[in-house]
N, C-alpha and C positions, 0 to 999 in steps of 0.2 A: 423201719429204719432204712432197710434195702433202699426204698423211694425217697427220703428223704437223702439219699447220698446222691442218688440220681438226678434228685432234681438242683441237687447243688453241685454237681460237674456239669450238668449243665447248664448253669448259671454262671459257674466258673469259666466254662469253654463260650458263651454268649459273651465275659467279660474282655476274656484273652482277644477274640474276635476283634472287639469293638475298639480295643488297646492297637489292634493290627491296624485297624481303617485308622484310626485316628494317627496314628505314626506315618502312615501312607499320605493321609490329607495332610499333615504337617509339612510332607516335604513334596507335597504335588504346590502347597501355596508357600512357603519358599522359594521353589522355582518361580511361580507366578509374580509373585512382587521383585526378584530379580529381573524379570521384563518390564513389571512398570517401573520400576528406577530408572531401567536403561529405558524405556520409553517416553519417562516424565524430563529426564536428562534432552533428550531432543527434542520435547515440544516445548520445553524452557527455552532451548536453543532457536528456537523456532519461530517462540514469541520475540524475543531479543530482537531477533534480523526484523522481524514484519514492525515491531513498533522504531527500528533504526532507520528504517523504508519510510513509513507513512511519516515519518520527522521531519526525513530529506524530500520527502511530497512534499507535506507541508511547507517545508521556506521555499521550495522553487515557485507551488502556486502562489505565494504570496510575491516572490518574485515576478512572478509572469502578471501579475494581475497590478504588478507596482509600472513592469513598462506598456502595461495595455494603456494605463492611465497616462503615460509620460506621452505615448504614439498618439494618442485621441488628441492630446493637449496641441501636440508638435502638427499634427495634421490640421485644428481647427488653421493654425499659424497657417501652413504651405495654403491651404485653401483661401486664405485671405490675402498672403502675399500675391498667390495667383490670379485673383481678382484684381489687383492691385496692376500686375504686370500688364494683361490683358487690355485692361483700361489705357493704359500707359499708352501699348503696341495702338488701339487706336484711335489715340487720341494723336500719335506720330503718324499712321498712316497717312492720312493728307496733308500732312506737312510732307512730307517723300517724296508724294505722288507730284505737288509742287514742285519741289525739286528736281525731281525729272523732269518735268514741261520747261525748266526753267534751264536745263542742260540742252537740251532740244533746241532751245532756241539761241543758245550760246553759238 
């Protein structure tokens, strides 16, 4: 009987124990999910800003990529006006040059 009392205090004192840890881990992982709250709180905050960011990315590349297309167009134009000018200048050059001989001799 002795032993059987022995082996039941110490099953009792193995239960008491186990009662301890388990009270201890209850309140070591309360602290813990207190940090992930406050940590899931800022990487919410987190996501928010970076998908507000890659939005405002978003419209400006399409902005920028709307007057890449508007400068290409505008540019085929200036490069053809300029052709145009060129031609112009000399196609007047020897009419000018006329003109001045024709000063010259005035």
């Amino acid at each position: 009987m002795d032993s059987l009392v022995r082996r039941l205090e110490g099953g009792l004192t193995t239960l008491a124990k186990a009662q301890e840890d388990t009270e201890a881990l209850k309140i070591e992982l309360a602290m813990k999910n207190e940090i992930i709250a406050e940590k899931t709180i800022v990487v919410n905050e987190m996501i928010d800003d970076i998908t507000k960011k890659s939005n405002v990315a978003s419209i400006q590349q399409k902005d920028a990529a709307e007057k890449e297309e508007y400068l290409s167009k505008e540019s085929v134009v200036i490069a053809r006006e300029e052709a145009e000018a060129n031609k112009a200048e000399a196609e007047a050059i020897p009419a000018l040059e006329a003109a001045k001989e024709a000063l010259k001799n005035v």
